[in-house]
C-alpha positions as a printed Julia matrix, in Angstrom:
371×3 Matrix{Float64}:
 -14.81  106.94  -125.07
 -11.95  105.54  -123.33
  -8.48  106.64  -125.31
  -4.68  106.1   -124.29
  -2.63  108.56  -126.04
   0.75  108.03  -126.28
   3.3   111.11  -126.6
   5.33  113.45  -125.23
   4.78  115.54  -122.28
   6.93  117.37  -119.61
   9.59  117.47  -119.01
  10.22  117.39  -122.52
  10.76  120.56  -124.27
   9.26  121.52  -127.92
   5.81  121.95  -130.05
   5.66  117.68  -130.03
   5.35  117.91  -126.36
   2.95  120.92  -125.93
   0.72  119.46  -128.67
   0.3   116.03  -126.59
  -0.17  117.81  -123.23
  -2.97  120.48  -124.7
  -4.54  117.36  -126.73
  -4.54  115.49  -123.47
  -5.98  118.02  -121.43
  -8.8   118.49  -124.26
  -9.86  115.08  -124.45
 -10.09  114.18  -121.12
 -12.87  117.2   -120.73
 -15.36  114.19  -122.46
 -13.19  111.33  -122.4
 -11.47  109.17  -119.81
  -7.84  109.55  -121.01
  -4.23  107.54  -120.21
  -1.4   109.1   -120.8
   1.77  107.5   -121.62
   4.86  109.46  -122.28
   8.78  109.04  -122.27
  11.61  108.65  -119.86
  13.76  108.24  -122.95
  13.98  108.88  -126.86
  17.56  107.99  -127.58
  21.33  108.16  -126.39
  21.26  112.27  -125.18
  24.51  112.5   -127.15
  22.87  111.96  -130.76
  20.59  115.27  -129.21
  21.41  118.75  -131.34
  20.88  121.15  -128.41
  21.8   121.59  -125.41
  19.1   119.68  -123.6
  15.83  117.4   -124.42
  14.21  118.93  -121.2
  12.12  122.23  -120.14
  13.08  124.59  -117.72
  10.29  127.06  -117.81
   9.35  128.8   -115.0
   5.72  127.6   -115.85
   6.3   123.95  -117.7
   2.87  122.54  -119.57
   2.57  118.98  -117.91
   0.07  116.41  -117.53
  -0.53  113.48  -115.6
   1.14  110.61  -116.72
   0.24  106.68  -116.47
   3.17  105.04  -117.99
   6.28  105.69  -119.47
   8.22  104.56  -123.0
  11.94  104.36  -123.1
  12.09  103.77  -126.75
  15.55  101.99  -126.08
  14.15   99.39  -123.57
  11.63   96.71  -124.81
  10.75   96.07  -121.13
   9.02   98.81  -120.77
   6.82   98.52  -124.12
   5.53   95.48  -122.16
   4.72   97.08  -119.39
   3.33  100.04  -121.03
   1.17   97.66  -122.88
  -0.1    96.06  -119.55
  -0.94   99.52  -118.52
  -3.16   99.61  -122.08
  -4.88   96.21  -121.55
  -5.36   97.05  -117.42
  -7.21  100.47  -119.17
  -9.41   98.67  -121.8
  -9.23  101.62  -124.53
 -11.33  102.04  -127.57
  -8.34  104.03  -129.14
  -5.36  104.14  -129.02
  -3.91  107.29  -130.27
   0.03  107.26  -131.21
   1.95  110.75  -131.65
   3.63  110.39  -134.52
   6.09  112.87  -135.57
   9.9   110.63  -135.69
  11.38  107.32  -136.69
  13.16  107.61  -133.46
   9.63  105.66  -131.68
   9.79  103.51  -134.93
  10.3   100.32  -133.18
   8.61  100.89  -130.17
   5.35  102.15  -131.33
   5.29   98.93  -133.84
   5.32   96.96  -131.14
   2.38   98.78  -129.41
   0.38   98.9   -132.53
   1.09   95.7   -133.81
   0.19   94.36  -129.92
  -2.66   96.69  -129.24
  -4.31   95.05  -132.93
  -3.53   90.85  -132.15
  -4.77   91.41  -128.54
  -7.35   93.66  -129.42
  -6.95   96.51  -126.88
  -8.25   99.1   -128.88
  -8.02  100.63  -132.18
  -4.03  102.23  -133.45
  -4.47  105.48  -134.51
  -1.02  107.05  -135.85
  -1.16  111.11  -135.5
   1.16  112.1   -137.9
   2.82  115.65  -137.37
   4.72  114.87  -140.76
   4.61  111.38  -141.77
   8.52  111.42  -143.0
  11.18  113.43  -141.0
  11.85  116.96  -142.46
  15.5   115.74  -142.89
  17.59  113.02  -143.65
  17.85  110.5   -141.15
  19.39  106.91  -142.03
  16.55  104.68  -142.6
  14.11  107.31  -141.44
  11.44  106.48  -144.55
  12.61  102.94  -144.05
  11.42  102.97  -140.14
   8.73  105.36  -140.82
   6.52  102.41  -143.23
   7.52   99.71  -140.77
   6.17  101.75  -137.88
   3.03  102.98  -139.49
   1.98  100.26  -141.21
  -0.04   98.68  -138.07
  -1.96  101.5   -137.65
  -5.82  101.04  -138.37
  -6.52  104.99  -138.73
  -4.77  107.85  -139.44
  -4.8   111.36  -138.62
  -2.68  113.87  -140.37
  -2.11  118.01  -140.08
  -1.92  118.75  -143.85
  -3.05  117.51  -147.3
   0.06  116.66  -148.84
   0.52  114.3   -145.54
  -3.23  113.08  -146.48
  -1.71  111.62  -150.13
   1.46  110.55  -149.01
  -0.31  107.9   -146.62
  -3.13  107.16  -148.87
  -0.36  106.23  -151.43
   1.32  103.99  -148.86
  -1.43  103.03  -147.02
  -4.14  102.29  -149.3
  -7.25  101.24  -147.72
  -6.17  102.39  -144.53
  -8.73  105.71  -143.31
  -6.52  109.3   -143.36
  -8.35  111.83  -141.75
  -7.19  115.26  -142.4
  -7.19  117.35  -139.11
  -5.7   120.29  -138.06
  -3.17  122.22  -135.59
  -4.82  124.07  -133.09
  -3.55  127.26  -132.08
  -1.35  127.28  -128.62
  -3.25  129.48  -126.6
  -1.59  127.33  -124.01
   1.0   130.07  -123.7
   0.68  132.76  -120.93
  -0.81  135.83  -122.01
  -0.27  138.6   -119.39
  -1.04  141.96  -122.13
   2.36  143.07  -121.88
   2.25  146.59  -124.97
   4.6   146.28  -128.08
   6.78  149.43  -126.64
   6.95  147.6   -123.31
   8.03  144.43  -125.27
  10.68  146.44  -127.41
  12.33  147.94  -124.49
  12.3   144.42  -122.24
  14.52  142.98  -125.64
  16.32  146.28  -126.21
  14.62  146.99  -129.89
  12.88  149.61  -131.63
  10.84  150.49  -134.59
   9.94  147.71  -137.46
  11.04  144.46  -136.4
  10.19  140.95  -137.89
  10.46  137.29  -135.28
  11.77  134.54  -136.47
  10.96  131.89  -133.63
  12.08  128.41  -132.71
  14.99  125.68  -133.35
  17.09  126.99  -135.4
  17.34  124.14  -137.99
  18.32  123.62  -142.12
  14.76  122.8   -143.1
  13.49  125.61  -141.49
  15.08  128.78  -144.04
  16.54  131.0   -142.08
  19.01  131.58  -144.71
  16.69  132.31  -146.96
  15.04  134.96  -144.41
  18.19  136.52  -144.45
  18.73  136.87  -147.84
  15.24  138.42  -148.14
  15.61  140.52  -145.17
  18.27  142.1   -146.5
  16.65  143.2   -150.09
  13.81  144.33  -147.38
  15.99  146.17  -145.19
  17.3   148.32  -148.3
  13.92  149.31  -148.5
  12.72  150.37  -145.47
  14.05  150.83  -141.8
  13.67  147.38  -140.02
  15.1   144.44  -137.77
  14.85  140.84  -137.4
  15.51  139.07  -134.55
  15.92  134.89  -134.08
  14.82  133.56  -131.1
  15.92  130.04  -130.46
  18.38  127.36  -130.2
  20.79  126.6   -133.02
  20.36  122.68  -134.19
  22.97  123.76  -136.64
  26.41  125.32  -136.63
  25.48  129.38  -135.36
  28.66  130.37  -137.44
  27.75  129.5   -141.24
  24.64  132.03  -140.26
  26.97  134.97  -138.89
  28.99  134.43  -141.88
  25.7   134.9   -143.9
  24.56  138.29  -142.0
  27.79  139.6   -142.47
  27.89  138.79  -146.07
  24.88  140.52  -146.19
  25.78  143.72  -144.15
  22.75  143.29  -141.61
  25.48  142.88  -138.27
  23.48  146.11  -137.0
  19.93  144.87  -138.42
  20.19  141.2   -136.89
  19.49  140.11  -133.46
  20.38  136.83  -132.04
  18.84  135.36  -129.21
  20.15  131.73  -129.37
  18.73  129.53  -126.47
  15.54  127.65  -126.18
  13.08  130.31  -125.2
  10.84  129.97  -121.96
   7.4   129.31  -121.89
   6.97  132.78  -119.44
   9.15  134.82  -122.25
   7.32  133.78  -125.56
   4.83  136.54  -124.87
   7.59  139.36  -124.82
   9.18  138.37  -128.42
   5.8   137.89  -129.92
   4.36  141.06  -128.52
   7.73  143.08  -129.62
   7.39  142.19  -133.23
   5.18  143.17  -136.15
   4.87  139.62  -137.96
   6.28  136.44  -137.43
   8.12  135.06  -140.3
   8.16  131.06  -141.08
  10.14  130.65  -144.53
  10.4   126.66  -144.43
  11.6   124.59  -146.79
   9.61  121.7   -145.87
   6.47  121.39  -143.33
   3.11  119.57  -142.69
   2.12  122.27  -140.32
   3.98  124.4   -138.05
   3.19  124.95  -134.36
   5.29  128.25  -134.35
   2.33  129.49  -136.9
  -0.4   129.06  -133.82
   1.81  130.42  -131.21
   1.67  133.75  -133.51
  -1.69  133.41  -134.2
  -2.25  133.03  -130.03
  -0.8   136.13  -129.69
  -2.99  138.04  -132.58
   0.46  137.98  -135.19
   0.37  137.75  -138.14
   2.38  135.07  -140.07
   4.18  135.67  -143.56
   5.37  131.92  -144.47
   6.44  130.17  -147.46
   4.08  128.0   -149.25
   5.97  124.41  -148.25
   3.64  121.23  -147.54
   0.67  122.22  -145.44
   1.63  126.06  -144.6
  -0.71  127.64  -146.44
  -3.57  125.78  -145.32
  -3.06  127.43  -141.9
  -2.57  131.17  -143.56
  -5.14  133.12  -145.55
  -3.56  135.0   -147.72
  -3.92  138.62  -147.42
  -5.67  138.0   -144.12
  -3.92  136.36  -141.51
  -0.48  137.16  -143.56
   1.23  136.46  -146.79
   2.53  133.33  -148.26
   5.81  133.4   -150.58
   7.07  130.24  -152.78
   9.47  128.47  -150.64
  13.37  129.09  -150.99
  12.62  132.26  -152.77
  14.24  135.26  -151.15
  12.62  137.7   -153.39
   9.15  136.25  -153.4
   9.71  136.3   -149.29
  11.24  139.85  -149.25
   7.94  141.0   -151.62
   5.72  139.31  -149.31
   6.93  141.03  -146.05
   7.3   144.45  -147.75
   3.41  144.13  -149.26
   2.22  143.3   -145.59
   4.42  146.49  -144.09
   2.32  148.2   -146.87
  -0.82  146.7   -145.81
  -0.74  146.47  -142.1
  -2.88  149.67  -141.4
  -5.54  148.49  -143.78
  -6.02  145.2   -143.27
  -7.48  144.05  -139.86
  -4.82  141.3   -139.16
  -5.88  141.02  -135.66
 -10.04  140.36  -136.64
  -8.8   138.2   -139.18
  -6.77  135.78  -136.88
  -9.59  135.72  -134.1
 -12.06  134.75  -136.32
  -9.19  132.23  -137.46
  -8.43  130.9   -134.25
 -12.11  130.34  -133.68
 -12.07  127.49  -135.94
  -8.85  125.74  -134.83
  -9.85  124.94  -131.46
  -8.43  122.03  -128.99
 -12.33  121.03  -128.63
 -12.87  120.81  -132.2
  -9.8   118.79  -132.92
 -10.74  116.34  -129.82
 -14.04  115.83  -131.45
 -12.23  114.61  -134.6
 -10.06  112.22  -132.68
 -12.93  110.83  -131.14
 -15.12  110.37  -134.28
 -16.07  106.61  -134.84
 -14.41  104.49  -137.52
């Protein structure tokens, strides 16, 4: 099969780009495969962080046949030349913000009258996980050319089928990252490399409202009355750092708390991973979370909150625990059953025989399915 996919890739930092690079390098194993990516998303100064682009010492890239700036029709067209000079069955659109709204209309809405191959939308969460002016707005006029859909989560699944009815939704799946370099590095090793010791729980990635992290501190601190035990955040703060400090304060967990806030290196994911016991993911809202396969990469388990399509990638009791969302108790039960647990249950088994289903192959062979 011949399929353009259209998405991020370096130098573009984040799970949206990683996901598009190791789904790119999957399908072109069987497939001839065009990639087209982006030289621009928007204006940098409506960007959160500090920067839209990755500096890692070992980036995840592919090779690239066109680029988007989703600013500049002119280069829609020419990415669309670069469609119709390939002659696709499929073409596969990464879908994960209304920020592409306009320009990936245009592609699917082209790609369909001129019939260069099928629009497939890839939804990583069909509406943005927070408010954006006109987001749902965008989001329906974007996705309404597509001709197939393929989605991370069930709740994703209904919401399309309710807006798209007639339109096929596949439900799919997020592979685990085992993109991420794995050189063995021990938990002590880890610990001292990040100056920690004993218990300690990872909280991993942009730092952002829908995310919880409040909530994690509110249950880490009933936790931490209970046993001896840190939690550190790794990653950059998409919101104001100081509302948080206020929070651990409030809390009494200055000593308990460790901060790490800058977007974390490909080459250093390893070291936090490896240092802690369980990574914790107390959304608010998600279709799936690449964070969750990064810790199941590197043999973690996850203790998450039940939001959207979380527990579909968690077994409860197996590969970790899952809470009700914005509940700091339920959360701060659910990490002190697994400290409980840990030497009895064979986490590590568990998430290997896990990972063995959510392969990059598997997922490729979904994307390539007929109809």
């Amino acid at each position: 099969m011949r399929i353009v996919l259209v998405g991020l890739t370096h130098p573009y930092r984040g799970g949206i780009s990683h996901f598009t690079t190791a789904l790119h390098h999957s399908l072109s194993r069987n497939h001839d495969v065009c990639l087209i990516s982006f030289s621009r998303l928007y204006p940098g100064f409506l960007f959160p962080g500090k920067t839209q682009f990755d500096f890692s010492g070992t980036p995840f890239g592919a090779e690239v046949s066109g680029t988007l700036d989703a600013l500049n029709p002119l280069t829609w067209i020419s990415a669309l030349k670069t469609i119709g000079n390939f002659r696709p069955d499929r073409v596969v659109l990464v879908w994960w913000s209304p920020v592409s709204a306009f320009c990936y209309f245009f592609l699917a809405r082209s790609c369909r009258r001129l019939n260069l191959g099928e629009p497939a939308f890839y939804c990583h969460n069909v509406y943005p996980h927070e408010d954006l002016p006109g987001g749902k707005i965008l989001t329906r006029f974007a996705l309404r050319s597509a001709s197939r859909f393929l989605t991370h989560s069930e709740s994703d699944k209904r919401t399309l089928q309710e807006l798209f009815p007639g339109v096929p939704v596949v439900k799919a799946f997020h592979p685990v990252y085992d993109v991420f370099p794995k050189t063995g590095i021990g938990q002590e090793e880890a610990r001292q490399k990040l100056s920690l010791n004993g218990h300690t729980l990872l909280f991993f990635g942009y730092v952002r409202k829908y995310k919880g992290l409040d909530c994690l501190i509110r249950a880490f601190s009933r936790v931490s009355r209970r046993m001896d035990c840190q939690l550190v955040v790794a990653g950059e703060f998409y919101e104001p750092r100081e509302m948080y400090e206020r929070l651990i304060e409030e809390e009494g967990l200055r000593d308990r708390v460790v901060v790490h806030d800058r977007y974390i290196p490909n080459e250093e994911a390893e070291t936090y991973f490896a240092a802690a016991d369980a990574l914790v993911a107390p959304y608010r809202e998600a279709s799936q979370s690449g964070i969750v396969q990064m810790a199941y990469h590197f043999d973690k388990p996850v203790i998450a909150s039940d939001a959207g399509g979380l527990p579909e990638a968690i077994e409860d009791g197996h590969t970790g625990y899952v809470a009700p969302a914005n509940d700091p108790d339920s959360l701060a039960d659910a990490i002190l059953e697994f400290y409980k647990n840990r030497e009895t249950v064979p986490f590590e088994d568990n998430i290997n025989k896990f990972k063995k289903r959510r392969s990059w192959e598997e997922l490729a062979k979904i994307i390539a399915e007929p109809g």
